[in-house]
Wavefront OBJ file of the C-alpha trace (Angstrom):
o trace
v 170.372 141.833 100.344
v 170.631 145.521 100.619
v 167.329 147.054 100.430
v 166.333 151.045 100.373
v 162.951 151.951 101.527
v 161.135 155.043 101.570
v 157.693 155.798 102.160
v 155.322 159.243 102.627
v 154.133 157.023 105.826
v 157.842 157.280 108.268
v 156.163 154.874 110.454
v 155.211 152.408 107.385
v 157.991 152.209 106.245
v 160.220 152.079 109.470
v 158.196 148.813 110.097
v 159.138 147.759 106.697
v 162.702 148.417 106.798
v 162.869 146.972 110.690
v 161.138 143.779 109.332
v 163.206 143.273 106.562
v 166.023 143.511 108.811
v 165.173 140.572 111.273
v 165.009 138.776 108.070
v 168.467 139.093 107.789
v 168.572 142.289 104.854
v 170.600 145.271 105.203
v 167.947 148.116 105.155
v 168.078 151.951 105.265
v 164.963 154.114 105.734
v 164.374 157.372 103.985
v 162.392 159.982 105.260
v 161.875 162.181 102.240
v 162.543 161.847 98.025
v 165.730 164.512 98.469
v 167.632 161.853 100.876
v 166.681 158.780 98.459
v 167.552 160.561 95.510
v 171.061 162.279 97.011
v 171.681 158.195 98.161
v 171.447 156.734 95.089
v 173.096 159.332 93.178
v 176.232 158.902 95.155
v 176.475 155.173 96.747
v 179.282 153.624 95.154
v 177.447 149.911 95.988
v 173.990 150.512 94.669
v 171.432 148.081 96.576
v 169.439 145.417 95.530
v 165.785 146.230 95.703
v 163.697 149.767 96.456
v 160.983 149.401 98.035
v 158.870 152.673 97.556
v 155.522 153.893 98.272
v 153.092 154.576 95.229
v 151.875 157.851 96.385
v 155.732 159.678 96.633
v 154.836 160.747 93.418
v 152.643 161.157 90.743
v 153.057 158.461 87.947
v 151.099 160.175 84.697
v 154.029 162.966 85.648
v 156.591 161.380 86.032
v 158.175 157.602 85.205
v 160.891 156.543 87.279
v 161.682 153.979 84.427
v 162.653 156.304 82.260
v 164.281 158.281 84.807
v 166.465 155.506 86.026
v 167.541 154.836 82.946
v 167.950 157.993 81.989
v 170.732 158.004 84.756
v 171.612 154.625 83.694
v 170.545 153.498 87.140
v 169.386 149.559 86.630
v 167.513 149.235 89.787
v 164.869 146.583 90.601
v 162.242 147.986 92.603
v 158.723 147.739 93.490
v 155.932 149.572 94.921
v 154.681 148.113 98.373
v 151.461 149.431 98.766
v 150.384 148.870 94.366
v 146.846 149.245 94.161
v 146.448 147.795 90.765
v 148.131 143.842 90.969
v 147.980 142.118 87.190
v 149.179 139.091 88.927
v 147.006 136.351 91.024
v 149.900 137.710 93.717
v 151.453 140.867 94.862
v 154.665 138.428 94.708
v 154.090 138.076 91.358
v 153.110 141.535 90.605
v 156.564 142.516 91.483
v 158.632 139.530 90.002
v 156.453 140.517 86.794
v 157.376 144.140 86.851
v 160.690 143.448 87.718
v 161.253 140.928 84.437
v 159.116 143.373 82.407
v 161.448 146.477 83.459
v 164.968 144.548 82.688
v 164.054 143.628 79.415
v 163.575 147.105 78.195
v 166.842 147.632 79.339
v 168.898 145.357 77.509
v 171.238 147.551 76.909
v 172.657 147.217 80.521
v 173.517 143.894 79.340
v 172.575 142.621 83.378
v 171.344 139.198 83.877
v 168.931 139.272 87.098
v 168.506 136.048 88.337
v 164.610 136.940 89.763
v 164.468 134.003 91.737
v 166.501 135.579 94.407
v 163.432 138.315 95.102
v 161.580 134.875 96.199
v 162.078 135.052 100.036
v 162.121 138.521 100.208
v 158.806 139.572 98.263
v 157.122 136.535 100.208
v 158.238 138.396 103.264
v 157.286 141.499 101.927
v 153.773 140.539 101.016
v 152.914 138.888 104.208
v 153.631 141.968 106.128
v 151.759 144.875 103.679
v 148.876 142.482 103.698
v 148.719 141.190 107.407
v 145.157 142.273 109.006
v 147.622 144.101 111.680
v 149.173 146.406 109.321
v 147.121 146.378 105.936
v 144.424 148.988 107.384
v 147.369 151.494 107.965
v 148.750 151.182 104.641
v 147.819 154.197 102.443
v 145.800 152.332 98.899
v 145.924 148.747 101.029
v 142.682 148.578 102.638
v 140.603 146.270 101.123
v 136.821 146.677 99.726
v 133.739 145.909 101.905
v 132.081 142.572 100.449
v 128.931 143.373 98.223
v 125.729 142.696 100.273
v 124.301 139.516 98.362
v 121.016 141.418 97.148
v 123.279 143.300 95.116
v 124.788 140.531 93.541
v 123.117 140.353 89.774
v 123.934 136.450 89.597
v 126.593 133.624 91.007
v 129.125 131.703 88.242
v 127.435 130.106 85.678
v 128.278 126.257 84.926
v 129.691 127.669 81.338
v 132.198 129.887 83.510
v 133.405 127.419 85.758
v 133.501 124.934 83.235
v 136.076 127.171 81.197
v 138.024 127.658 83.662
v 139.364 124.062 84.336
v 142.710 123.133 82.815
v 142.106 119.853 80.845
v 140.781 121.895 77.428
v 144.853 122.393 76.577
v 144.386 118.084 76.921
v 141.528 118.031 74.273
v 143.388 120.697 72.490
v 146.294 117.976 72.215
v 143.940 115.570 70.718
v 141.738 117.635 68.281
v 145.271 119.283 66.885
v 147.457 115.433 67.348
v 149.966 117.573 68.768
v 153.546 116.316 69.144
v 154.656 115.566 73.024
v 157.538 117.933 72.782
v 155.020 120.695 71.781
v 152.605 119.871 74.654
v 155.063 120.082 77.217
v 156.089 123.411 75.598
v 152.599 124.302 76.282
v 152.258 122.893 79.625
v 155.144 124.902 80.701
v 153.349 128.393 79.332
v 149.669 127.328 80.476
v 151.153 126.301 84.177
v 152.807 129.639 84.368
v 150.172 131.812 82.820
v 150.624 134.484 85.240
v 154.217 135.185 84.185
v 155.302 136.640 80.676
v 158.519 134.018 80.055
v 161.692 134.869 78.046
v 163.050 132.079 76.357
v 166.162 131.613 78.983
v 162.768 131.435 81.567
v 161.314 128.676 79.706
v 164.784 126.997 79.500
v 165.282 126.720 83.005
v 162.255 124.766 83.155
v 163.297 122.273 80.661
v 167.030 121.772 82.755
v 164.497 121.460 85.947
v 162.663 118.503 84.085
v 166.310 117.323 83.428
v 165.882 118.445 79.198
v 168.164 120.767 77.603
v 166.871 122.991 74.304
v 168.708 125.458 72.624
v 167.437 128.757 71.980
v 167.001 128.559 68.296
v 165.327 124.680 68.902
v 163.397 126.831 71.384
v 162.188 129.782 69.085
v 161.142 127.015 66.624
v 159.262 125.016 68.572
v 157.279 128.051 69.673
v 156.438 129.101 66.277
v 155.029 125.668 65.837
v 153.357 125.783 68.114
v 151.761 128.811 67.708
v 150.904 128.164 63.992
v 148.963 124.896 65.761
v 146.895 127.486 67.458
v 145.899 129.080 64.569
v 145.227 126.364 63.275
v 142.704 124.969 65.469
v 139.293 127.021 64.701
v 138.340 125.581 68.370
v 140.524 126.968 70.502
v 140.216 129.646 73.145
v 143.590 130.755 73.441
v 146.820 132.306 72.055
v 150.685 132.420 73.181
v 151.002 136.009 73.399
v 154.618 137.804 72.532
v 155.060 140.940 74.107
v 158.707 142.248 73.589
v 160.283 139.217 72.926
v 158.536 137.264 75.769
v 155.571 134.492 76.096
v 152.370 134.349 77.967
v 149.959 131.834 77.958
v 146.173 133.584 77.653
v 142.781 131.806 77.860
v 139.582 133.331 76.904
v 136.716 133.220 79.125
v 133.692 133.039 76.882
v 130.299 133.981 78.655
l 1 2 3 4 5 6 7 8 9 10 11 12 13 14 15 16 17 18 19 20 21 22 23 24 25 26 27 28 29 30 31 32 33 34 35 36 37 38 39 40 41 42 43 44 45 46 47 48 49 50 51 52 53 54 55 56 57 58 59 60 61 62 63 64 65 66 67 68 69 70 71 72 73 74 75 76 77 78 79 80 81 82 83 84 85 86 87 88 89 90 91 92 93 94 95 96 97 98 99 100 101 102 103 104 105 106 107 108 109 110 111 112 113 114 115 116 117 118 119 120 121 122 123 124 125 126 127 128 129 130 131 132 133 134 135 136 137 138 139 140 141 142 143 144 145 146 147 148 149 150 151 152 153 154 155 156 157 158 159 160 161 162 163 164 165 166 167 168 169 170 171 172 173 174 175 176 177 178 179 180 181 182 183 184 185 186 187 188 189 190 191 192 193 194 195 196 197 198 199 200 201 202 203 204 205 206 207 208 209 210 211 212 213 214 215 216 217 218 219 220 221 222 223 224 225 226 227 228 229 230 231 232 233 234 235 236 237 238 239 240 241 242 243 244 245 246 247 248 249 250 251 252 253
């Protein structure tokens, strides 16, 4: 995979780029956003992935979304050192983002099989958040734990309680839902940190050895949904966001 890196730390992300390439990648350093920018303007074989540093620029000033497409550049990329994860993983963070970014750009017309960024962002992770190099990482160092006198109170029973997985069971028996919408919603619950498009939740069907068409798909969804509703019980929703699904609980106090 051919990666471009750049960073405002050289030596952070020289380390990067010299640890992605005993992983096999083909990487390239940048030193400062002219070089980057002059790269990517003129490479005939754009690369794979940028890895960038969130503090080369100011992001309520300036969205490199827009400006890629702007250039109709369809570039995956990811920022190393993100201080704000909406993902249980900084792996996920960036498989999120990624998936996120390419659907608003549909009208590249790219398919981007994400599962290739497995290996790479597992690799990737590891090293930002190793105790060795975290502490040097500009946004990566990680909070103090809170002195226990300062702690107001521990989980309650109700919290932990609510956070188990076998209420999407009792869900199933209070609505006498079908099995072919429960596995729909097993497949959405299991992956609750990921917003799915339907050609996600598909290849999870053709893993379990099923195959569902998209319009079978898109109906069984809104049946499932209207179940939901439905039920004055339950604590949670399929959420659509630009044409994809996410599975979200709520945690009542």
């Amino acid at each position: 995979m051919k990666v471009f890196v750049y960073s405002m730390q050289p030596y952070i992300g020289q380390i990067i780029c010299d640890h992605l390439a005993e992983k096999g990648h083909q990487c390239f350093c940048f030193q400062n956003q002219q070089e980057i920018g002059t790269a990517l303007m003129n490479i005939k074989t754009p690369p794979d992935l940028l890895v960038l540093d969130f503090t080369a620029y100011n992001h309520d000033d300036f969205d490199i979304y827009k400006f890629f497409l702007k250039q109709k550049l369809n570039l995956p990329l990811v920022f190393y050192n993100e201080p704000c994860l909406t993902m249980s993983t900084r792996a996920r963070h960036w498989k999120s983002q990624i998936m996120l970014n390419q659907n608003s750009q549909k009208e590249h017309k790219k398919v981007l099989e994400i599962e290739k960024f497995d290996e790479i962002f597992k690799d990737l992770e590891e090293l930002v958040e190793s105790d060795e190099l975290s502490p040097y990482i500009s946004l990566m160092q990680k909070p103090k734990p809170l002195p226990e006198y300062m702690i107001p109170k521990k989980y309650s029973l109700d919290y932990i309680r609510n956070t188990k997985n076998d209420f999407i069971l009792e869900f199933k028996k209070r609505a006498k839902l079908p099995e072919n919408l429960f596995y729909l919603l097993s497949i959405l619950q299991a992956n609750k940190d990921f917003l799915l498009s339907l050609s996600d939740i598909q290849r999870f069907y053709k893993k379990d050895g099923k195959e569902i068409s998209e319009n079978s798909l898109k109906v069984l969804i809104s049946r499932l949904r209207s179940k939901i509703r439905e039920d004055k019980q339950c604590k949670f929703i399929i959420r659509k966001t630009n044409g994809m699904y996410q599975f979200v609980k709520f945690i009542t106090a």
